[in-house]
C-alpha positions as a Markdown table, in Angstrom:
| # | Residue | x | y | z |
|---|---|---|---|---|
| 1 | Unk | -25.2 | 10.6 | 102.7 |
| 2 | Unk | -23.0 | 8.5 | 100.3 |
| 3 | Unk | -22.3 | 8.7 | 96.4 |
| 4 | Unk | -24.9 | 6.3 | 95.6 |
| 5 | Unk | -27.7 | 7.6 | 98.0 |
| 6 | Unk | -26.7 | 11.1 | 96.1 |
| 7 | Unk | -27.5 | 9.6 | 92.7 |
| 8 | Unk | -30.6 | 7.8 | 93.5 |
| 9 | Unk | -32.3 | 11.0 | 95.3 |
| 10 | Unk | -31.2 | 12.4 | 92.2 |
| 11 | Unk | -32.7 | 10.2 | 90.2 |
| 12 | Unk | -36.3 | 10.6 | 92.2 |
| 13 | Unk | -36.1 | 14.5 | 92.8 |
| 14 | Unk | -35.8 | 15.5 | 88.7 |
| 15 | Unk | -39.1 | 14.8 | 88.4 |
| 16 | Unk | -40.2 | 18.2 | 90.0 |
| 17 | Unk | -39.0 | 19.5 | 86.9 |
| 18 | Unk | -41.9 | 19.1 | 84.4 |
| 19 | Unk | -44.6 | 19.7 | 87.4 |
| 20 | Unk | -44.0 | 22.7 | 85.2 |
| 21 | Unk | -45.8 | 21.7 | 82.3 |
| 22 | Unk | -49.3 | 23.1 | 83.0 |
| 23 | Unk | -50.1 | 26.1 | 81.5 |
| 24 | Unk | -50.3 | 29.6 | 83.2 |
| 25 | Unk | -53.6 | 30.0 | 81.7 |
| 26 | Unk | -54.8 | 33.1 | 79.3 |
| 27 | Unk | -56.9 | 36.2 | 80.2 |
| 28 | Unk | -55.7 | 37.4 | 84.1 |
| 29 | Unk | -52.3 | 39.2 | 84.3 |
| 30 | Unk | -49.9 | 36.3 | 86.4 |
| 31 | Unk | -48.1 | 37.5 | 89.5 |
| 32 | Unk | -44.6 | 37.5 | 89.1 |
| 33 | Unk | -42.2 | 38.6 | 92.0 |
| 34 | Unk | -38.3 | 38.9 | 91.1 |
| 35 | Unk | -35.8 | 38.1 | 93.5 |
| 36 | Unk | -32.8 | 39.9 | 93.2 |
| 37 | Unk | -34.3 | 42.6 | 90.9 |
| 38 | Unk | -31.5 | 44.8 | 90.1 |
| 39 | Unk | -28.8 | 42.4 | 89.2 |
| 40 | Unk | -28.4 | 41.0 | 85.3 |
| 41 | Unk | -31.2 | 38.6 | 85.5 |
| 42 | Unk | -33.4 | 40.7 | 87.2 |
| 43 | Unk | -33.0 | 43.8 | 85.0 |
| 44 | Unk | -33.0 | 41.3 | 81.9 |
| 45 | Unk | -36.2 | 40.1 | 83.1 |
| 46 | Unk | -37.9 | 43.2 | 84.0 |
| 47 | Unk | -37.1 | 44.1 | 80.3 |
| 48 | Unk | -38.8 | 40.7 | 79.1 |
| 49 | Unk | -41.5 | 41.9 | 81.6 |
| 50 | Unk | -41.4 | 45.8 | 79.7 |
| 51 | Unk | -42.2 | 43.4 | 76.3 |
| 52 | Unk | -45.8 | 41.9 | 77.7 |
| 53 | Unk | -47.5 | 44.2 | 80.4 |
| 54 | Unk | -51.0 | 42.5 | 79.6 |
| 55 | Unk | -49.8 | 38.9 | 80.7 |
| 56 | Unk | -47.6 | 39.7 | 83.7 |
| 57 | Unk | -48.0 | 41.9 | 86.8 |
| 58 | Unk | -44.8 | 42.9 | 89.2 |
| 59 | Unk | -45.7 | 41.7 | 92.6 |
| 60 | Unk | -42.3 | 42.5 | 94.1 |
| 61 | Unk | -38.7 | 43.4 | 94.1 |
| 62 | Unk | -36.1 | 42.8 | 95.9 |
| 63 | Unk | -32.5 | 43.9 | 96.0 |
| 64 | Unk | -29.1 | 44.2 | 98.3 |
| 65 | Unk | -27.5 | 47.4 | 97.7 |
| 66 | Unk | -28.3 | 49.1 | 94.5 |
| 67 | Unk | -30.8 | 51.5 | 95.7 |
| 68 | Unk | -31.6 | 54.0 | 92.8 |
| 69 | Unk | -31.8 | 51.3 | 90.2 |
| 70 | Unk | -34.8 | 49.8 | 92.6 |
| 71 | Unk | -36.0 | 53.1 | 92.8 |
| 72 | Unk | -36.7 | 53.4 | 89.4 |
| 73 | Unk | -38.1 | 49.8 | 89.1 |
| 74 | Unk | -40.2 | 50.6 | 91.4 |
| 75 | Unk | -41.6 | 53.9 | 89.6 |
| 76 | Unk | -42.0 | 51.8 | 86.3 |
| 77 | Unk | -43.5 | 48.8 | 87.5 |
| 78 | Unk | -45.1 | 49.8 | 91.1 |
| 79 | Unk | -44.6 | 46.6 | 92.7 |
| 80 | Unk | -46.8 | 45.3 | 95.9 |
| 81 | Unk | -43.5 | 45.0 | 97.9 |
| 82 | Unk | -40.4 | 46.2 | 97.3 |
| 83 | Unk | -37.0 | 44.8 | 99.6 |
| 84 | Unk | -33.6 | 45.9 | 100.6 |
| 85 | Unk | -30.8 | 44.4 | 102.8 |
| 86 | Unk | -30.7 | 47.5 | 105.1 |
| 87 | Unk | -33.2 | 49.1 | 106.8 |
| 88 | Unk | -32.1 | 52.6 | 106.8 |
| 89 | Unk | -31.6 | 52.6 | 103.1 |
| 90 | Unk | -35.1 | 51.4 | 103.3 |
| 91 | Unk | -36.6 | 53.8 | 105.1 |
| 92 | Unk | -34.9 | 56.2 | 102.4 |
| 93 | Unk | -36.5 | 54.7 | 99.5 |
| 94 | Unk | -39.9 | 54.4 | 101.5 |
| 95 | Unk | -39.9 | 58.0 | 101.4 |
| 96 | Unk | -38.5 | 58.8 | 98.0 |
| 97 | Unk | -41.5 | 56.8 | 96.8 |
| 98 | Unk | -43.9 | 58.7 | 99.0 |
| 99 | Unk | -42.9 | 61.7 | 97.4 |
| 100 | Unk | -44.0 | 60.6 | 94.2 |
| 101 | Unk | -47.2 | 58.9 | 94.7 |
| 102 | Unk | -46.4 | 55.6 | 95.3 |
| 103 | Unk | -47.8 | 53.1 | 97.3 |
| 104 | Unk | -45.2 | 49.7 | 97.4 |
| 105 | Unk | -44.6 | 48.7 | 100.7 |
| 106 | Unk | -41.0 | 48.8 | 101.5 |
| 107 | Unk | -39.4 | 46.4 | 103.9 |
| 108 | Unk | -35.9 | 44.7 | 104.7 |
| 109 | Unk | -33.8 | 42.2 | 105.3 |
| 110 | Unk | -34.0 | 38.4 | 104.8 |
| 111 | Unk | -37.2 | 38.0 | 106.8 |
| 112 | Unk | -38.7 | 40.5 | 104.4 |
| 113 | Unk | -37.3 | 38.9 | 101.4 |
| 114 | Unk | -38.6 | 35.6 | 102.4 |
| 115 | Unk | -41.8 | 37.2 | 102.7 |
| 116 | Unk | -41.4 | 38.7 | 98.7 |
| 117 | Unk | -41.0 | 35.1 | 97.8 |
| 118 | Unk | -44.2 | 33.4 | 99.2 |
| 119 | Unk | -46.8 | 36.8 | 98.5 |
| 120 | Unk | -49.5 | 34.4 | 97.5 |
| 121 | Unk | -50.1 | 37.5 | 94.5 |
| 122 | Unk | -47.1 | 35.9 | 92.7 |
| 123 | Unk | -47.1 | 32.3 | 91.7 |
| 124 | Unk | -44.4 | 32.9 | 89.6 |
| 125 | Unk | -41.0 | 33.9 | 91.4 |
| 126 | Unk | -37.7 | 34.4 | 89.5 |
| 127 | Unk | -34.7 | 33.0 | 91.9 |
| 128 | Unk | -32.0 | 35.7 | 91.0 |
| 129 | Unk | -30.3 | 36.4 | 94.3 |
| 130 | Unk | -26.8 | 35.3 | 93.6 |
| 131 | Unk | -24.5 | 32.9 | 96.1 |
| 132 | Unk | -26.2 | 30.8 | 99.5 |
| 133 | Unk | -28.6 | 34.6 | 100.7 |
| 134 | Unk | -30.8 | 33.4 | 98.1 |
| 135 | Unk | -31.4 | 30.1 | 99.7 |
| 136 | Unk | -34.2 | 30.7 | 101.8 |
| 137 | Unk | -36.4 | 32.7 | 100.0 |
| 138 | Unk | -36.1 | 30.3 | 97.3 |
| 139 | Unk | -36.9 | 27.4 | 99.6 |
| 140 | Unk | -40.1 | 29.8 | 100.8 |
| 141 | Unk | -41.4 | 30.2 | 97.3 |
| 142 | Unk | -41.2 | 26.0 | 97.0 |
| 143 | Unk | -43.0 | 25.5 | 100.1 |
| 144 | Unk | -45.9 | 27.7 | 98.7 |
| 145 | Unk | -46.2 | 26.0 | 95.7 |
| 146 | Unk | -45.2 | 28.6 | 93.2 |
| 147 | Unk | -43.0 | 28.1 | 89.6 |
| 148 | Unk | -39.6 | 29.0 | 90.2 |
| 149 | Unk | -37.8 | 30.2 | 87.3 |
| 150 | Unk | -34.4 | 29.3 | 89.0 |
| 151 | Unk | -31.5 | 31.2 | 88.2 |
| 152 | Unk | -30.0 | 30.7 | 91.7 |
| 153 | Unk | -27.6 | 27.8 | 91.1 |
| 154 | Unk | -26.2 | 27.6 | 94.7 |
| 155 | Unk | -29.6 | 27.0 | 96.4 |
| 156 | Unk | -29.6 | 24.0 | 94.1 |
| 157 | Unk | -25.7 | 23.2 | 94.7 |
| 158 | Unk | -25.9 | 23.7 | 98.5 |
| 159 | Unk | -29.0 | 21.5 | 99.4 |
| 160 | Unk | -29.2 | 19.5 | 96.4 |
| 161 | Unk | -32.4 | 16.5 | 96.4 |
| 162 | Unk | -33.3 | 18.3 | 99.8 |
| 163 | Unk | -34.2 | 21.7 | 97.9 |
| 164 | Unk | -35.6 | 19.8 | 94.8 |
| 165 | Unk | -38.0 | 17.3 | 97.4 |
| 166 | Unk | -39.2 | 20.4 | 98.6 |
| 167 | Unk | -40.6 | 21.3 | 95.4 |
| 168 | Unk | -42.1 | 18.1 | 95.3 |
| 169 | Unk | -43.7 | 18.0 | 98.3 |
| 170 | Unk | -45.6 | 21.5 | 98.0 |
| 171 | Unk | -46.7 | 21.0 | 94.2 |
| 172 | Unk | -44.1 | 23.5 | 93.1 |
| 173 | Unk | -42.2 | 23.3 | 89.8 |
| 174 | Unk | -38.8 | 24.5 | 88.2 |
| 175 | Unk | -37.9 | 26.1 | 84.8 |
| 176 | Unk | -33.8 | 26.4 | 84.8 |
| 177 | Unk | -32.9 | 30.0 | 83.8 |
| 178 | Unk | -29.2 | 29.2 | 83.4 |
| 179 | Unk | -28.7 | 29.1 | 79.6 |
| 180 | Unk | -27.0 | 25.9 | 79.9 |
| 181 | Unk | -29.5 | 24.0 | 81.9 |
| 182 | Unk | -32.6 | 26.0 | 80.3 |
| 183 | Unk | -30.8 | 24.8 | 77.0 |
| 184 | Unk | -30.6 | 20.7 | 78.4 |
| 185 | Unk | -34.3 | 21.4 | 79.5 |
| 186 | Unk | -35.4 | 22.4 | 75.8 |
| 187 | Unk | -33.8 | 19.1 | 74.4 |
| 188 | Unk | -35.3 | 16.7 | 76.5 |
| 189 | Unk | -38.4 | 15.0 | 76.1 |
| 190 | Unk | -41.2 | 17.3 | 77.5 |
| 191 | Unk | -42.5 | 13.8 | 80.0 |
| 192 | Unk | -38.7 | 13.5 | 81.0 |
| 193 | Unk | -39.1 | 12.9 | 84.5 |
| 194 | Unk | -35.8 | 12.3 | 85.9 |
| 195 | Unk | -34.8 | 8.7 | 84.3 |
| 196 | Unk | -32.0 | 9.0 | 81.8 |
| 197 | Unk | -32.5 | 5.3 | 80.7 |
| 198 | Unk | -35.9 | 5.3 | 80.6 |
| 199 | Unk | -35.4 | 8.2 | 78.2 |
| 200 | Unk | -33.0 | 7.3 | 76.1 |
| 201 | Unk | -30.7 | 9.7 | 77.2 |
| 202 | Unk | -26.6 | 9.1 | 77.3 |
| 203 | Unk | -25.2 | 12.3 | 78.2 |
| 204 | Unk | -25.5 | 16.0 | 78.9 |
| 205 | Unk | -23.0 | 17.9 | 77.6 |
| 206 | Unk | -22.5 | 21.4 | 79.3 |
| 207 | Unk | -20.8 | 24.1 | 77.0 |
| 208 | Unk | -18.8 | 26.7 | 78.4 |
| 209 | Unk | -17.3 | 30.1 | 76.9 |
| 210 | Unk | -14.0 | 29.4 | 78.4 |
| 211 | Unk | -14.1 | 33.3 | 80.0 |
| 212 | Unk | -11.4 | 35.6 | 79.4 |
| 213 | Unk | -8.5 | 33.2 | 80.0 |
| 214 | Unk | -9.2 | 30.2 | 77.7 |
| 215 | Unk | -6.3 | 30.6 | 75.5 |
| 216 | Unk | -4.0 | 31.6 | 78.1 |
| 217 | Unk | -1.6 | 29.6 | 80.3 |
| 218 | Unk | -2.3 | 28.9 | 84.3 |
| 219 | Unk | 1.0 | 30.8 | 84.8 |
| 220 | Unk | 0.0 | 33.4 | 83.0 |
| 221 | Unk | -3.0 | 34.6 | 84.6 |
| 222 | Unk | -2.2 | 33.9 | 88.5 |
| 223 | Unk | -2.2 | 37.2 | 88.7 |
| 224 | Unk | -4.8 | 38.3 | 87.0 |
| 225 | Unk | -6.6 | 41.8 | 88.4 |
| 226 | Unk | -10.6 | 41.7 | 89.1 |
| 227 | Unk | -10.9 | 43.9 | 86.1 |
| 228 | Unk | -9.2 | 41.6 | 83.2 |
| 229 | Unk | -11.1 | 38.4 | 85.2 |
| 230 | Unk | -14.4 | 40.3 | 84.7 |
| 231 | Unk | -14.2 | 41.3 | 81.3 |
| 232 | Unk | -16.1 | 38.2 | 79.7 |
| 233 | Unk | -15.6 | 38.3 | 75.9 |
| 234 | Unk | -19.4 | 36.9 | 75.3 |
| 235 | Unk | -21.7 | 37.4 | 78.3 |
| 236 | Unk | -22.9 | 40.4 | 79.9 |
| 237 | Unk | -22.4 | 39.7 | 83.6 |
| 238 | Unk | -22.2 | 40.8 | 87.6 |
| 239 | Unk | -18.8 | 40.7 | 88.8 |
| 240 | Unk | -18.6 | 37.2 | 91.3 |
| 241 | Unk | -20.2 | 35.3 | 88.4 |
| 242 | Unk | -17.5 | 37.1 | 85.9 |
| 243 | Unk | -14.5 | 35.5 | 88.0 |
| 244 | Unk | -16.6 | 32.1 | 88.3 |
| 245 | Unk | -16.4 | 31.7 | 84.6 |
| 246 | Unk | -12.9 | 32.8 | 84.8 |
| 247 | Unk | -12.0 | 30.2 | 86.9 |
| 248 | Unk | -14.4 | 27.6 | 85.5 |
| 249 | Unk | -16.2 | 27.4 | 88.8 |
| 250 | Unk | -19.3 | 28.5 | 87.3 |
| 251 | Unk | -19.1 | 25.2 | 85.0 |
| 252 | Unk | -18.6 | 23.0 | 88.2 |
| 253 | Unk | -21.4 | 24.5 | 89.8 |
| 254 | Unk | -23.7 | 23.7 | 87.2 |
| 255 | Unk | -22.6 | 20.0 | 86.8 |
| 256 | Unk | -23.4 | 19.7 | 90.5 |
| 257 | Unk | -26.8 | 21.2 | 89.6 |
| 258 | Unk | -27.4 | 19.1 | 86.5 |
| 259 | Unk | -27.0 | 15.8 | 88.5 |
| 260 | Unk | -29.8 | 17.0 | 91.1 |
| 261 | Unk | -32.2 | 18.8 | 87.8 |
| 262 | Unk | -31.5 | 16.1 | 85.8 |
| 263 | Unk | -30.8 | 13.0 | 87.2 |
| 264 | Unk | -27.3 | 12.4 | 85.6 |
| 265 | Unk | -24.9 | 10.8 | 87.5 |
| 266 | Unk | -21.5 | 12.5 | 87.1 |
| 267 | Unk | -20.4 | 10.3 | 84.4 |
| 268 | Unk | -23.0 | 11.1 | 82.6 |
| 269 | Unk | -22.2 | 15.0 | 82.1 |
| 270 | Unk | -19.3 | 16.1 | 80.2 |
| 271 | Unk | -18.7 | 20.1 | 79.9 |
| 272 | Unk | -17.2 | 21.4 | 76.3 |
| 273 | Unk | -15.4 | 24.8 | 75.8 |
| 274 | Unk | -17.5 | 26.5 | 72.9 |
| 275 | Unk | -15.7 | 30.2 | 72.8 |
| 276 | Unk | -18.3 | 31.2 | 70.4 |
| 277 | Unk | -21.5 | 30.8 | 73.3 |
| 278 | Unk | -24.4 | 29.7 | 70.4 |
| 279 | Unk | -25.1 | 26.3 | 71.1 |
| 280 | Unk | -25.6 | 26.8 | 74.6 |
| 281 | Unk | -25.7 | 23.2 | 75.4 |
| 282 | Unk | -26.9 | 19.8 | 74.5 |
| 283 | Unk | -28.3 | 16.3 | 75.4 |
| 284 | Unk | -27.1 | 13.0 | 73.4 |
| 285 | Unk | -29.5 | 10.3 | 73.1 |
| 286 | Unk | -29.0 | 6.5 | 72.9 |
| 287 | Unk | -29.3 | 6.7 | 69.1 |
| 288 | Unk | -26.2 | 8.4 | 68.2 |
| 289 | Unk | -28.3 | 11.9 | 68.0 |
| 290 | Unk | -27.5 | 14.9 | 69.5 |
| 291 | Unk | -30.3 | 17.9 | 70.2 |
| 292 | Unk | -28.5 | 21.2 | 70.7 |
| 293 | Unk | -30.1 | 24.8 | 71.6 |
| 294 | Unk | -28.5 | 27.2 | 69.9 |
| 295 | Unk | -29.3 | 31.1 | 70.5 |
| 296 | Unk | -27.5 | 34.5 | 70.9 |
| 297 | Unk | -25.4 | 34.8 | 74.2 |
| 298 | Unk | -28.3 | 36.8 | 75.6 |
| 299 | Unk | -29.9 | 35.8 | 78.6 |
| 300 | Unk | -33.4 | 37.2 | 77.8 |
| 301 | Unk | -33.6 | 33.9 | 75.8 |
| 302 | Unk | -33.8 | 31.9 | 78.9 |
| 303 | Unk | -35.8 | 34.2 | 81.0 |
| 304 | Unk | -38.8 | 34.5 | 78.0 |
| 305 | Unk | -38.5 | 30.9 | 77.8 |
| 306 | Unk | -39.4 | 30.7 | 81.5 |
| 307 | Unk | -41.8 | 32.8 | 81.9 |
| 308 | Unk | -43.8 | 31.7 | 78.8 |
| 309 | Unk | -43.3 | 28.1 | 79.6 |
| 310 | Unk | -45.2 | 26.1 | 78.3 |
| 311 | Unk | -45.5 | 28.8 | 75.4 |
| 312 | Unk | -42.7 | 31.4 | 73.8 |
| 313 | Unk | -43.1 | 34.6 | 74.0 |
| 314 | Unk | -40.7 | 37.7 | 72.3 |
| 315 | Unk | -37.7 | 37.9 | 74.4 |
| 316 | Unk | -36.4 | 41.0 | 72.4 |
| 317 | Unk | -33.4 | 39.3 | 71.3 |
| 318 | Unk | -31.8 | 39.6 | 68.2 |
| 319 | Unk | -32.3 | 36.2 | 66.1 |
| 320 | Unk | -29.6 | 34.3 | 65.9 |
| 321 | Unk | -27.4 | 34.4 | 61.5 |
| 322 | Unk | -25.7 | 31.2 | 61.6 |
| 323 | Unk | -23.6 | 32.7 | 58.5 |
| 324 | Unk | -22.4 | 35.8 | 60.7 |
| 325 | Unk | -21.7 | 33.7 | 63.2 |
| 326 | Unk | -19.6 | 31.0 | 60.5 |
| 327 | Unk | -17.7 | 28.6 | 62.7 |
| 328 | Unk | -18.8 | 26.6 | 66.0 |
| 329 | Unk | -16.0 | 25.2 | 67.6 |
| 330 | Unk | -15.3 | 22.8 | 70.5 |
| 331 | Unk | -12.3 | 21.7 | 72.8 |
| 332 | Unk | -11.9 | 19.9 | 76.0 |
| 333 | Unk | -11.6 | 22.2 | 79.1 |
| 334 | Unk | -7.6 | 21.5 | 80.3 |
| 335 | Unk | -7.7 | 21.0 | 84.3 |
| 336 | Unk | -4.4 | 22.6 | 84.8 |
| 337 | Unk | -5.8 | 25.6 | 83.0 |
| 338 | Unk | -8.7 | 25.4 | 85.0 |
| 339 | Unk | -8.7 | 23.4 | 88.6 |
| 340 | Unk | -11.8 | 24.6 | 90.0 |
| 341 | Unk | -14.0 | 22.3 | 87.2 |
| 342 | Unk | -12.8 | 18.6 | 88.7 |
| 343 | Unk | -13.9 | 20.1 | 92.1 |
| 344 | Unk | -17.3 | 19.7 | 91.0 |
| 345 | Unk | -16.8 | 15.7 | 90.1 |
| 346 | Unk | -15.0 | 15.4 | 93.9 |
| 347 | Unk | -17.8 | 16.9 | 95.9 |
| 348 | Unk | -20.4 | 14.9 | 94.2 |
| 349 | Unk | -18.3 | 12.1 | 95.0 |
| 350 | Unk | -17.8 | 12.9 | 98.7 |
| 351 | Unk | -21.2 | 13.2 | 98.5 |
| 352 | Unk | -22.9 | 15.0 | 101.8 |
| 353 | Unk | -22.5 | 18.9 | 102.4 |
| 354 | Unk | -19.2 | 18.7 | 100.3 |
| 355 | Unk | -21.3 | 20.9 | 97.7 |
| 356 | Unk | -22.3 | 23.2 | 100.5 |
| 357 | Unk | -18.5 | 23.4 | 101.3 |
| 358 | Unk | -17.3 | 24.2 | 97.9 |
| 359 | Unk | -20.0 | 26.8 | 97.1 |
| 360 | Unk | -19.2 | 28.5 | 100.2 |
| 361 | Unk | -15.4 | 28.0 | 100.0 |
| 362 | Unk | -15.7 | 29.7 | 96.6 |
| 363 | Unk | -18.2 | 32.7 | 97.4 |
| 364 | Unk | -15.1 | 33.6 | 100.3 |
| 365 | Unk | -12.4 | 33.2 | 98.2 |
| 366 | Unk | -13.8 | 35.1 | 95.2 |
| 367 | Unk | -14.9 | 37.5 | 97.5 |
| 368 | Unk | -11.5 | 38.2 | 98.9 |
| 369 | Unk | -9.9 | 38.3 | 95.0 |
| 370 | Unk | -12.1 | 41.0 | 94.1 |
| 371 | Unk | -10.9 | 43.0 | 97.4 |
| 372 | Unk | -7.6 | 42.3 | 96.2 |
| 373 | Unk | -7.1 | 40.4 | 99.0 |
| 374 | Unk | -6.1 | 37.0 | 97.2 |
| 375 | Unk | -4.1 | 36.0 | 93.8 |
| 376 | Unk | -6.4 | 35.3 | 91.1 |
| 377 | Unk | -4.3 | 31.8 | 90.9 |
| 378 | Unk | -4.7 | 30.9 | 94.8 |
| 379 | Unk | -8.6 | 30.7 | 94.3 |
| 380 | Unk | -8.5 | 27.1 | 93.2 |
| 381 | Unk | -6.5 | 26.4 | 96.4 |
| 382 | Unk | -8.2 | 27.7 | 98.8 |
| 383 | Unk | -11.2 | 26.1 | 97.8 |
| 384 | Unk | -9.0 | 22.7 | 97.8 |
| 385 | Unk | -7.7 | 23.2 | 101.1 |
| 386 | Unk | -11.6 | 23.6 | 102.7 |
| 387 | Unk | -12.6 | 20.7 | 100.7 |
| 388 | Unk | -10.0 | 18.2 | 102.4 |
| 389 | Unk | -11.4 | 18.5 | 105.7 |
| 390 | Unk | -13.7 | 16.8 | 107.6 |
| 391 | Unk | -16.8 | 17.8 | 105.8 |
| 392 | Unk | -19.4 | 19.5 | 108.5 |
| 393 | Unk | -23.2 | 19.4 | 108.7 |
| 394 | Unk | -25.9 | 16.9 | 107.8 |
| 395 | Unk | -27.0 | 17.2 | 104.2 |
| 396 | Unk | -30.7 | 15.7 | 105.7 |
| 397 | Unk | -31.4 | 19.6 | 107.1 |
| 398 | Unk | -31.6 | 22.7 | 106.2 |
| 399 | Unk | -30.1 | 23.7 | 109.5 |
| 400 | Unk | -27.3 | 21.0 | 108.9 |
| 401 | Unk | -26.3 | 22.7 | 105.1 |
| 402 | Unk | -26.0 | 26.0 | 106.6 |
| 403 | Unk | -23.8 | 24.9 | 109.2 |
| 404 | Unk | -21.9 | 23.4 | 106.9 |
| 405 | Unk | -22.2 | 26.5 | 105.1 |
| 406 | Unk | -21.0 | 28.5 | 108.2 |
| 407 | Unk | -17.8 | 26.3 | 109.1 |
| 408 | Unk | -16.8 | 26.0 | 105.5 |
| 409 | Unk | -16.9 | 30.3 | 105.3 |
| 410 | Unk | -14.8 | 30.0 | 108.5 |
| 411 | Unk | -12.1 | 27.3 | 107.0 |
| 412 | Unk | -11.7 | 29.4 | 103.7 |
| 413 | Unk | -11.1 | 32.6 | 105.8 |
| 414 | Unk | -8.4 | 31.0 | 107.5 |
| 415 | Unk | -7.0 | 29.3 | 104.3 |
| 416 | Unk | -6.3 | 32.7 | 102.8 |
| 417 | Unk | -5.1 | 34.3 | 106.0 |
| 418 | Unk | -2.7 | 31.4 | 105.8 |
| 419 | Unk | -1.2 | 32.6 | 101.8 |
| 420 | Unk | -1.1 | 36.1 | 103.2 |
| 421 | Unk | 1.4 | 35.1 | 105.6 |
């Protein structure tokens, strides 16, 4: 699949986004299953959950690794289901909830977490699971026809108009949970339906915090530890998704996936550092005007925003003092500062799995910097070096994107073996 075919299926698939304009209806509690409950967009949205327990009803959790925290989800909210990654752990919390009284059916692994995501109790189904594990379940909840609230940007990134036809197809919809895409979805026109012409739309511009490093030099943060590339001065965040906005990959991710939400073609997006993280992005219009949503840097914003949709409901955020806050300001990102963002404008030029490859290239080599296994300043490179070869996989399958998913894991593994020589 070529450049052009990218931006036309583009074009076509952004559509699926305003499916999710009917209402959820009043009176009956709506089903709502989180996937990937005890990460930060799981807990924040358990705690929008906390705010309305007469409009939304946990269906079910899942999780990875952190065991007590979906322990005590589970003792507050009583979920249908609840889902972990290993079966003995499990088994434990199976029994721990025994103890107490309750009921939730425990299960694991990604069988049982593709089950969580099409329980036909839940037609909502918030896409938390960070990096390509959450790309099934996701796909489940589209084939059965459900809202996603989609805070997973690598199912998008990975499969691109494949994911988004899927939607399509089964009658699903999506709200974007990232604050910069929930942002660009609150400023367009509410019948948008993919055609930036049609809708007088120029560009999309994408702010970014900068992360921790903004107003320091490549040299001087090569090597950087995990901890300083984790310590975000605005956001609240798990660790991989710390070093992404470190490195500014988190920013190319999400121009990949505003082309396939949106429809843009990569000259149509342009990504602004804003350090202070209150206008959270914005969409300029033929006209010379510019619409901008502007909020705390608190991701509850998003989430209410999403599961309210059409509606707002309280989020539990503190409103936002413009005179507090006193300056917005705004710089180009510098691509010697950060060389992970032009990745994003070469794989959707390469078109193909080249997204799939980066995403995966990235989720290695971040992996193996917070195992202190690889410089903070060699990430970019690694991710480079997969990204020159022969890209792998068919884009057309779901089976030929994880392939490509698979070969591109192997290539970055090798490609830091290589700078540990």
């Amino acid at each position: 699949m070529n450049r052009q075919q990218n931006e036309d299926q583009a074009a076509a698939a952004a559509s699926a986004l305003h499916g999710a304009s009917a209402s959820q209806g009043a009176g009956a509690r709506v089903g709502l299953t989180v996937l990937g409950a005890t990460g930060t967009i799981g807990v924040n949205t358990l705690d929008v959950v906390r705010r309305h327990p007469d409009r939304f009803e946990v269906i079910a959790l899942t999780a990875a690794r952190q065991v007590e925290r979906l322990y005590e989800q589970c003792v507050e909210f009583r979920p249908k289901l609840a889902v972990l990654a290993d079966p003995a752990e499990a088994a434990a919390l199976e029994r721990r909830l025994r103890a107490v009284g309750i009921e939730t059916e425990v299960a694991a692994g990604p069988a049982a977490c593709v089950a969580a995501a099409e329980d036909s109790s839940a037609s909502l189904v918030m896409a938390a699971i960070v990096g390509a594990a959450g790309l099934q379940p996701t796909l489940a909840a589209a084939r059965c026809g459900k809202r996603i609230l989609l805070a997973n940007k690598e199912a998008l990134v990975m499969t691109g108009g494949l994911f988004i036809s899927e939607v399509r197809r089964h009658g699903a919809s999506l709200v974007p949970i990232d604050s910069e895409h929930n942002a660009i979805f609150q400023c367009l026109p509410r019948d948008f339906a993919g055609d930036m012409e049609r809708s007088g739309v120029r560009r999309l511009l994408l702010t970014a915090s900068g992360g921790p490093f903004r107003s320091r030099s490549a040299e001087s943060v090569a090597d950087a530890t995990p901890d300083e590339a984790c310590r975000h001065p605005n956001w609240v965040m798990g660790r991989k998704i710390s070093v992404d906005s470190a490195t500014m990959m988190n920013k190319a991710l999400e121009v990949i996936e505003a082309h396939w939400l949106f429809g843009a073609t990569p000259r149509q997006i342009e990504v602004l550092i804003h350090p202070q993280s209150v206008v959270h992005s914005m969409v300029e219009y033929r006209d010379g005007s510019v619409l901008a949503q502007l909020g705390q840097p608190d991701m509850r914003t998003p989430i209410a925003y999403g599961l309210g949709f059409p509606g707002r409901i309280d989020a539990g955020v503190e409103f936002l003092d413009l005179l507090r806050t006193g300056r917005l300001e705004f710089e180009a990102p510098d691509p010697e500062r950060f060389p992970c963002l032009p990745l994003a404008w070469a794989a959707l030029a390469a078109g193909g799995t080249a997204s799939a490859v980066l995403n995966a290239a990235n989720e290695v080599a971040v992996a193996a910097f917070l195992d202190r296994r690889l410089r903070f300043g060699d990430i970019a490179g690694v991710i480079g070096d997969v990204l020159e070869q022969p890209l792998p996989g068919d884009a057309r399958s779901v089976e030929g994107v994880l392939e490509a998913d698979t070969i591109a894991r192997h290539r970055a593994h090798s490609a830091i073996a290589r700078r540990a020589c």
